[in-house]
C-alpha positions as CSV (number, residue, x, y, z in Angstrom):
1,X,0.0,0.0,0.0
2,X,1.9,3.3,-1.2
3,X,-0.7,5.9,-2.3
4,X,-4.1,5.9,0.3
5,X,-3.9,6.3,3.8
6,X,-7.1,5.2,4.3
7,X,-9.2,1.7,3.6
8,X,-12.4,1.0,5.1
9,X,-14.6,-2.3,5.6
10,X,-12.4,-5.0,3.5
11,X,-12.4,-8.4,4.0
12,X,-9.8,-10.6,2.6
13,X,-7.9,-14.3,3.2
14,X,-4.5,-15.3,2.5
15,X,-2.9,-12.5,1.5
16,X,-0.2,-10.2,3.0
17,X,-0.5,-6.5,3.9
18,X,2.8,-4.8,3.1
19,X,3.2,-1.2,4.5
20,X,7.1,0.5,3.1
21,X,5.3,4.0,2.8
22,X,6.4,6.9,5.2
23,X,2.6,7.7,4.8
24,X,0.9,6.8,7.6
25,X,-2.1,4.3,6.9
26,X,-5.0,3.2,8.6
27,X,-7.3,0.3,7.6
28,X,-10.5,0.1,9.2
29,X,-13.7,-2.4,10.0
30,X,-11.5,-5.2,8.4
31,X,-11.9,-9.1,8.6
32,X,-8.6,-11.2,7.7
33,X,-8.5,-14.9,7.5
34,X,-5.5,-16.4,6.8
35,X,-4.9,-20.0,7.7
36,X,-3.5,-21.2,4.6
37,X,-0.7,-18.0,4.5
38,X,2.8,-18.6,3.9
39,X,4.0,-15.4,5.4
40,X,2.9,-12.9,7.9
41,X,0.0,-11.3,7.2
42,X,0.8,-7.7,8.1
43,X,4.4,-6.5,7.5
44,X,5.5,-3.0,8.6
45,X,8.7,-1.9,6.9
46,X,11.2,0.7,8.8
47,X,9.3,4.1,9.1
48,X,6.4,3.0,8.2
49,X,3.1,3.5,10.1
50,X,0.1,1.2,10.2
51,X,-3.1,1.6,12.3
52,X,-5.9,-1.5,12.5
53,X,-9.0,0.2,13.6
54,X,-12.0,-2.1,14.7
55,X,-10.3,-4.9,12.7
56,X,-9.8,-9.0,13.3
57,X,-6.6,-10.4,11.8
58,X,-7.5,-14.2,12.2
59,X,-5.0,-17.3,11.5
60,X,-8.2,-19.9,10.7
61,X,-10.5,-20.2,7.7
62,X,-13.4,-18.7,9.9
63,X,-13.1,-17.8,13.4
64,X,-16.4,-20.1,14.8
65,X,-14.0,-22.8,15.8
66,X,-15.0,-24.6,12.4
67,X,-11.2,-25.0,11.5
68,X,-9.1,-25.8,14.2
69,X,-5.4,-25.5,13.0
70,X,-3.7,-22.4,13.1
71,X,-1.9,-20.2,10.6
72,X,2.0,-21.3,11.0
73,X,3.2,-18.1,10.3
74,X,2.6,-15.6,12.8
75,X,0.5,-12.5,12.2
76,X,2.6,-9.5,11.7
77,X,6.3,-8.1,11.7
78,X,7.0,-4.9,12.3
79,X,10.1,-2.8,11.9
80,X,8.0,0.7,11.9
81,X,4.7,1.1,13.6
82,X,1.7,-0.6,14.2
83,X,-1.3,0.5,16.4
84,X,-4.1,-1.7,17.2
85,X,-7.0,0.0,18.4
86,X,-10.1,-2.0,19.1
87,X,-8.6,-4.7,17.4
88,X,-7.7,-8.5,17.8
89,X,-5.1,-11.0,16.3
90,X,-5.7,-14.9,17.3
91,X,-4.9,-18.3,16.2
92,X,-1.3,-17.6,14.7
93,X,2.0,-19.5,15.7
94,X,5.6,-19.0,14.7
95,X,9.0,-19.8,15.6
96,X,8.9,-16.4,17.9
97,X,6.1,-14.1,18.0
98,X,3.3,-16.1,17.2
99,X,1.1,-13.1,17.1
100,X,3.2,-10.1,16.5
101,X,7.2,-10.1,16.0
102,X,8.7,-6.5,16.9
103,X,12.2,-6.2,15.3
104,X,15.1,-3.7,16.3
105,X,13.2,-0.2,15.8
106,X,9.9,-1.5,15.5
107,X,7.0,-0.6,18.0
108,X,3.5,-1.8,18.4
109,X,0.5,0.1,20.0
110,X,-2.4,-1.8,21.8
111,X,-6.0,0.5,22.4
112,X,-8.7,-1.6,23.7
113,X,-7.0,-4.7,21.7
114,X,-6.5,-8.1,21.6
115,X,-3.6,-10.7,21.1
116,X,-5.0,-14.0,21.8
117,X,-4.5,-17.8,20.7
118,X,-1.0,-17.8,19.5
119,X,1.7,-19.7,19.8
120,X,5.7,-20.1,19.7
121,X,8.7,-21.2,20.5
122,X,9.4,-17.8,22.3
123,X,6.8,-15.0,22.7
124,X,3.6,-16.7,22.1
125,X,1.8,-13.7,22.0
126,X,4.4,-10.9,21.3
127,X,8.5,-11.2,21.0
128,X,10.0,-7.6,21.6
129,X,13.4,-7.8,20.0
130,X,16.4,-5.7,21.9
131,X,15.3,-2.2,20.4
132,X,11.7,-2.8,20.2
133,X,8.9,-1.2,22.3
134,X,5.6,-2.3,22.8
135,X,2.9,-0.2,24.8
136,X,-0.2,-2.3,25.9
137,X,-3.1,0.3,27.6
138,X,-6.6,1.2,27.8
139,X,-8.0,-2.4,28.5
140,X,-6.4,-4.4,26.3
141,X,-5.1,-8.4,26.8
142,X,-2.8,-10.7,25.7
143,X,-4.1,-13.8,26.9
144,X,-4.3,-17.6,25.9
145,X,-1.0,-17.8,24.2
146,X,1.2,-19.9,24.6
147,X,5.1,-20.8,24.3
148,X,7.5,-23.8,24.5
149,X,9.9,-21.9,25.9
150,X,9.9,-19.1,27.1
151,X,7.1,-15.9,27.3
152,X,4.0,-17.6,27.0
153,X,2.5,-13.7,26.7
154,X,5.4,-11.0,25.7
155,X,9.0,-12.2,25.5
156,X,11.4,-9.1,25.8
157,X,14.6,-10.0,24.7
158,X,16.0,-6.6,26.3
159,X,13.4,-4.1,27.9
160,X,14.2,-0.4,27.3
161,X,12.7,2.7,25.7
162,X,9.3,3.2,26.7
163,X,8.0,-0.5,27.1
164,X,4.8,-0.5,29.3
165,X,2.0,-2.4,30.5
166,X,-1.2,-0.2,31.9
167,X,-4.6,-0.4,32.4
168,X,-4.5,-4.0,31.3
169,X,-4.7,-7.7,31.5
170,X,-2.0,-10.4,31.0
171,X,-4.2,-13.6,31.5
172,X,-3.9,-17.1,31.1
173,X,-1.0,-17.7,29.1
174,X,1.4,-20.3,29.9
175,X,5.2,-21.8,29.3
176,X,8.0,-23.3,30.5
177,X,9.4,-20.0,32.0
178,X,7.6,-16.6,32.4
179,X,4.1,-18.1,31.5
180,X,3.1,-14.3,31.1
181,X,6.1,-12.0,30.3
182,X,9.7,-13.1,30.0
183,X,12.7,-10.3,30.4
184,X,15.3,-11.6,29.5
185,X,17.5,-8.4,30.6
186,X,16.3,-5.4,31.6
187,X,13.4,-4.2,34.2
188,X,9.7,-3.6,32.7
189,X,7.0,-2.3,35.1
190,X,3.5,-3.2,34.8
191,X,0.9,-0.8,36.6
192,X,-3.0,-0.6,37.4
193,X,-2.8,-4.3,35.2
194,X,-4.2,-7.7,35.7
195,X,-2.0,-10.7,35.8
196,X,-3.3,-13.9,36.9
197,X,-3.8,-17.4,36.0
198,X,-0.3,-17.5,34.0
């Protein structure tokens, strides 16, 4: 996407969104199922800027429990910046950030969102690479993910910047170590959150 900053009510499956625009872009009231992907679905190049508004980025064929495998490639990378607002990504797995992978740079926004379902080796719901910076507020959960290793929820390979978790729930999510958040170096505060049942 290169020349709209704006889409409203689409509804698409196994196809990729690809953002390398310095424009910023915001894709509302969208449905995305993409079980049979063989990337991630939503990609966010360096300086780019994506927002999901009132969207559902699914990794099944339909998201009434017909289908029961999930997409094996996670949902989205990002190396710019996403913001989910009202929003939810579930049923995705992946080597590390079986929801959302946030590279060196990258930075991802959660409003009254939702990462739930996902799975991976490391970061079930979110990996934060050393660089990265996620901001989870306003009633918004990661919850039900899970990991083999470690971070069933968020794995933060290195907290700094202006990581947070606020207003918010970390919930049942499990794995071998740090069944909701994993730091692997670093401190990471969480306030005025709910974190139980991990």
């Amino acid at each position: 996407l290169e020349y709209c900053n704006s889409i409203d009510g689409t509804s698409d499956a196994d196809h990729s969104i690809d953002i390398n625009t310095t424009v910023p872009i915001t894709i509302t009231n969208m449905s995305h199922f993409a079980r049979l992907s063989t990337d991630r679905i939503v990609n966010v190049a360096k300086n780019a800027s994506l927002t999901l508004d009132n969207c559902l980025v699914c990794g099944r064929e339909y998201d009434d429990g017909s289908i029961t495998d999930n997409a094996s490639v996670g949902a989205a990378y990002v190396a710019g910046t996403l913001s989910l607002n009202n929003s939810q990504i579930r049923y995705f797995s992946a080597e590390n950030g079986g929801g959302v992978y946030i590279a060196n740079g990258g930075s991802l926004t959660l409003s009254s969102s939702t990462i739930e379902y996902c799975s991976a080796d490391n970061g079930g719901g979110v990996y934060v690479a050393t660089g990265g910076n996620i901001e989870i507020d306003n009633y918004s959960s990661i919850s039900n993910n899970s990991a083999n290793d470690n971070g069933g929820g968020v794995y933060f390979a290195t907290v700094d910047g202006n990581n947070r978790i606020t207003i918010s729930g970390i919930t049942e999510n499990s794995a071998n170590y740090g069944g909701g958040v994993y730091v692997a170096g670093g401190t990471l505060t969480i306030s005025n959150a709910v974190y139980i049942y991990n």
